[in-house]
C-alpha positions as CSV (number, residue, x, y, z in Angstrom):
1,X,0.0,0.0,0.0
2,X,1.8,3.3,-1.1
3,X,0.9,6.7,-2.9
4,X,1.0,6.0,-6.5
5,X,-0.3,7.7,-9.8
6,X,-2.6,6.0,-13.2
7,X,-3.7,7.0,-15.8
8,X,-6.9,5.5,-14.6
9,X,-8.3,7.7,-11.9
10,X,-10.2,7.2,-9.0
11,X,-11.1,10.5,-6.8
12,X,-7.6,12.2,-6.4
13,X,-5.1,10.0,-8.6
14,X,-5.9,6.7,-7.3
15,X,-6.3,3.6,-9.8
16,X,-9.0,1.6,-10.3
17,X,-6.8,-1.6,-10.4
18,X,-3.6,-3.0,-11.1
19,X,-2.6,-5.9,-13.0
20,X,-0.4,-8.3,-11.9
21,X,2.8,-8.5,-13.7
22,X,4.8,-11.6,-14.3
23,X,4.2,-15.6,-13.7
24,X,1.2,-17.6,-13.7
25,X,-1.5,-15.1,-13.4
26,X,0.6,-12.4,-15.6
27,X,-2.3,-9.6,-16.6
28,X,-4.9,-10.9,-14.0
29,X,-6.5,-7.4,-12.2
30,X,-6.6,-6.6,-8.8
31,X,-9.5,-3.9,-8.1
32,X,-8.3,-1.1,-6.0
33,X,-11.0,0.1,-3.4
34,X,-11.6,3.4,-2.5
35,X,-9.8,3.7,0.8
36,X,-8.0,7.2,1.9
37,X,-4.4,6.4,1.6
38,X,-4.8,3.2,-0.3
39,X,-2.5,3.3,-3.2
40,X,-1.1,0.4,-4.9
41,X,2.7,0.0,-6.1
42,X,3.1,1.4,-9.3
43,X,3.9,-1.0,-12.2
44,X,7.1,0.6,-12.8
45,X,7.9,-0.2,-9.5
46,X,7.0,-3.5,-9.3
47,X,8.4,-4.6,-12.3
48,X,11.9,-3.3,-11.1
49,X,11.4,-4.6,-7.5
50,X,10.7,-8.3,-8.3
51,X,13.5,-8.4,-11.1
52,X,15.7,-7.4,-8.4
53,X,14.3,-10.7,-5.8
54,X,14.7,-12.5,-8.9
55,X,18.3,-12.2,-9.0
56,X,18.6,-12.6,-5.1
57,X,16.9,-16.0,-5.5
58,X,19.2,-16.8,-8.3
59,X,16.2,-17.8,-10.6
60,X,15.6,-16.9,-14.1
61,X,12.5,-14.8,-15.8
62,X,11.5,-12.8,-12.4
63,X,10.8,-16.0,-10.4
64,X,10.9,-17.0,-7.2
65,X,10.8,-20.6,-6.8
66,X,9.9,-22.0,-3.2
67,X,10.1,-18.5,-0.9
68,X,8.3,-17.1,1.7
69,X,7.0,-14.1,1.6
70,X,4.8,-11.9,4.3
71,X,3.2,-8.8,3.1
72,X,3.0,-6.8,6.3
73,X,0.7,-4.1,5.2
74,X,-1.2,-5.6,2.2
75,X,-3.9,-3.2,0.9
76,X,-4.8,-4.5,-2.3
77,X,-2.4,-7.6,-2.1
78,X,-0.6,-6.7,-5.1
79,X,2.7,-7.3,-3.7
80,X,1.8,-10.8,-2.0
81,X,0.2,-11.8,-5.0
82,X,2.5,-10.9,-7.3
83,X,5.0,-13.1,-5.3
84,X,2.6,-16.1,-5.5
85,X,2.2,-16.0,-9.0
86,X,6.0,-16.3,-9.6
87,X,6.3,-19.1,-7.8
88,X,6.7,-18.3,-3.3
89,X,5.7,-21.3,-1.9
90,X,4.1,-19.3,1.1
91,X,2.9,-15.7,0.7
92,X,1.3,-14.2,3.9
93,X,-1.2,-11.4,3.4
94,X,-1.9,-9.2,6.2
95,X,-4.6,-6.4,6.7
96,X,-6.6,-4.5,9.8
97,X,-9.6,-3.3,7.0
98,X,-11.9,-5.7,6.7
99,X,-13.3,-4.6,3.1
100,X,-9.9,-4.8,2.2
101,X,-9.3,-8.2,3.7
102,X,-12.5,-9.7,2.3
103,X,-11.6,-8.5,-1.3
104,X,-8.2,-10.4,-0.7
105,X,-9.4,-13.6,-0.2
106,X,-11.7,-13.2,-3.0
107,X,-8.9,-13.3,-5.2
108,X,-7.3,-15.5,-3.9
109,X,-10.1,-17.7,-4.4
110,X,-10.8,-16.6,-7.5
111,X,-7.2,-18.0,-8.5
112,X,-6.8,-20.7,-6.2
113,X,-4.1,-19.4,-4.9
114,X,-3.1,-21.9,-2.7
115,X,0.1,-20.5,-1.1
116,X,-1.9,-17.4,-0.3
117,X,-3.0,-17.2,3.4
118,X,-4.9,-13.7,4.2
119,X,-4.7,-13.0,7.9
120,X,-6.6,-10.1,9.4
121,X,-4.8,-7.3,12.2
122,X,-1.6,-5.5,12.7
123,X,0.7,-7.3,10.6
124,X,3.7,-5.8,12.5
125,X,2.6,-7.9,15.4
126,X,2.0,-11.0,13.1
127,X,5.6,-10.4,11.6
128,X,7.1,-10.2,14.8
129,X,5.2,-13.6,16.1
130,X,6.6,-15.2,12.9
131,X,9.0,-18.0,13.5
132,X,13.2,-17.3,13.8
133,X,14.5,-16.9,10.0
134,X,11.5,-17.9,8.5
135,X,11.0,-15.2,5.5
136,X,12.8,-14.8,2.6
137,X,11.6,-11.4,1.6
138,X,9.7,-9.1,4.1
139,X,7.4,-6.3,2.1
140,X,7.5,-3.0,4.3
141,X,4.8,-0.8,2.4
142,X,2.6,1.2,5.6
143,X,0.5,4.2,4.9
144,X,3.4,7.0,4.4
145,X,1.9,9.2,7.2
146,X,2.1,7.0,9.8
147,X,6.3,6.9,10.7
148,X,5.9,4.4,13.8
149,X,4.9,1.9,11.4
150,X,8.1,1.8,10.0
151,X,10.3,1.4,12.8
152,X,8.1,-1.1,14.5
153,X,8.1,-3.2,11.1
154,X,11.7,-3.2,11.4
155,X,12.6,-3.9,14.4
156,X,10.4,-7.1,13.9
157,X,11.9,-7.6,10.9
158,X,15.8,-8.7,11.6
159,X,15.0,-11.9,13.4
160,X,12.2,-13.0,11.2
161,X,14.0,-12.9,8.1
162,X,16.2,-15.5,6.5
163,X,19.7,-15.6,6.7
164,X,19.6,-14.9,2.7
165,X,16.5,-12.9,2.9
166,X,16.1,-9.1,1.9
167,X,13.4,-6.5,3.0
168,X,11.1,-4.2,0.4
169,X,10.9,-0.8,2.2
170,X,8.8,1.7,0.3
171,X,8.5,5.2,1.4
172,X,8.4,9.2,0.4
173,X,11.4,9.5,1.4
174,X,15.1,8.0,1.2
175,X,16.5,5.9,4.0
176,X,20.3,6.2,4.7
177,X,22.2,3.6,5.9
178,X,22.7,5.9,9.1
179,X,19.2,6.2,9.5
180,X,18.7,2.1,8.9
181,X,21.9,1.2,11.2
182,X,19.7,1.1,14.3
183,X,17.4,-2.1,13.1
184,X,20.5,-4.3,11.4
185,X,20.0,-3.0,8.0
186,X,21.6,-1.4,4.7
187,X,20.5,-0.5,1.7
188,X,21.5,-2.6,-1.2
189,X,19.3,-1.1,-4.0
190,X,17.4,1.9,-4.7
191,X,14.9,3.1,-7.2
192,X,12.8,7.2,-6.8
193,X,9.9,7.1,-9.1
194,X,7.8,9.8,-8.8
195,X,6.9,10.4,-5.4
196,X,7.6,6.8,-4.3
197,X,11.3,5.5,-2.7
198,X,11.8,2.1,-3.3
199,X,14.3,0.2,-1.3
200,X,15.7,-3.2,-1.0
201,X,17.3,-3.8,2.3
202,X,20.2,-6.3,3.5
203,X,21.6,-7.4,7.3
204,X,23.8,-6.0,8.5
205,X,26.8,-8.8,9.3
206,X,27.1,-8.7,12.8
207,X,30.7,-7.2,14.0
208,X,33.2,-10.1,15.0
């Protein structure tokens, strides 16, 4: 969830849907409710961010064969499904709305999207209940107002995430590595489109 712009509109700038971009369900649409702050990753974006988990994993044409993947702050899903169709074997969903949450699992049914779980409530809580090293890529997408968000979703972050994992941290501004030293992270790529930061995030190796 994250401030994007369309060339299809709804009230200030917001898309109708988005489509999801690579792997099994390439083109399928995801509506996009109309929800204050609600604003899907833009394409550009996406695109960019899952070529670059691609080449973490190793795997060719965008996939990610066999990860896990938690969504902390889901909105329309995109994110989480987008993993799903390129192959995560568990994608996590999470979401407090529950018009949003009910229009998840609708897709999800819709494309049987077994490695999909949709889990209702603060999904920094749920990442920071998850097991030790357990996720290979942690999404970080909250509502750009709200800064606490951010820092809690870190700090649960670090010892939920695989040893090889990374962490998609999307904001409206630029973190610095100062400014990410606190929580065990770096940033190892960076992409400013538009208004939107996109960030990939590694550990920090611990000091001998």
């Amino acid at each position: 969830m994250t401030r994007s712009k369309s060339s299809t509109k709804v009230g200030a700038g917001r898309p109708r849907e988005v489509r999801i971009i690579g792997g099994a369900w390439r083109r399928t649409r995801l509506p996009v409710a109309d929800r204050p702050g609600l604003r899907p990753t833009p394409d550009r974006v996406r695109e960019t961010l899952f070529n670059w988990l691609a080449s973490v994993a190793g795997a060719s044409g965008g996939e990610l064969p066999g990860w896990r993947c938690i969504d902390v702050f889901a909105g329309t899903g995109a994110l989480g499904f987008e993993a799903a169709s390129r192959g995560a074997a568990e994608v996590l969903v999470c979401e407090q709305d529950p018009s949003l949450l009910q229009q998840m699992k609708a897709t999800r049914d819709k494309l049987q999207a077994q490695a999909v779980q949709v889990q209702r409530g603060d999904g920094a809580a749920w990442l920071a209940r998850s097991g030790a090293h357990h996720w290979h890529v942690i999404f970080l997408d909250p509502p750009f107002e709200q800064a606490a968000l951010y820092e809690r979703a870190l700090k649960a972050a670090g010892p939920a995430l695989n040893a090889q994992g990374v962490v998609y941290l999307e904001a409206d501004q630029a973190w610095t590595d100062e400014r990410l030293a606190p929580f065990g992270f770096a940033v190892f790529r960076h992409l400013k489109a538009g208004a939107v930061h996109a960030h990939l995030l590694k550990p920090v190796p611990a000091a001998p």
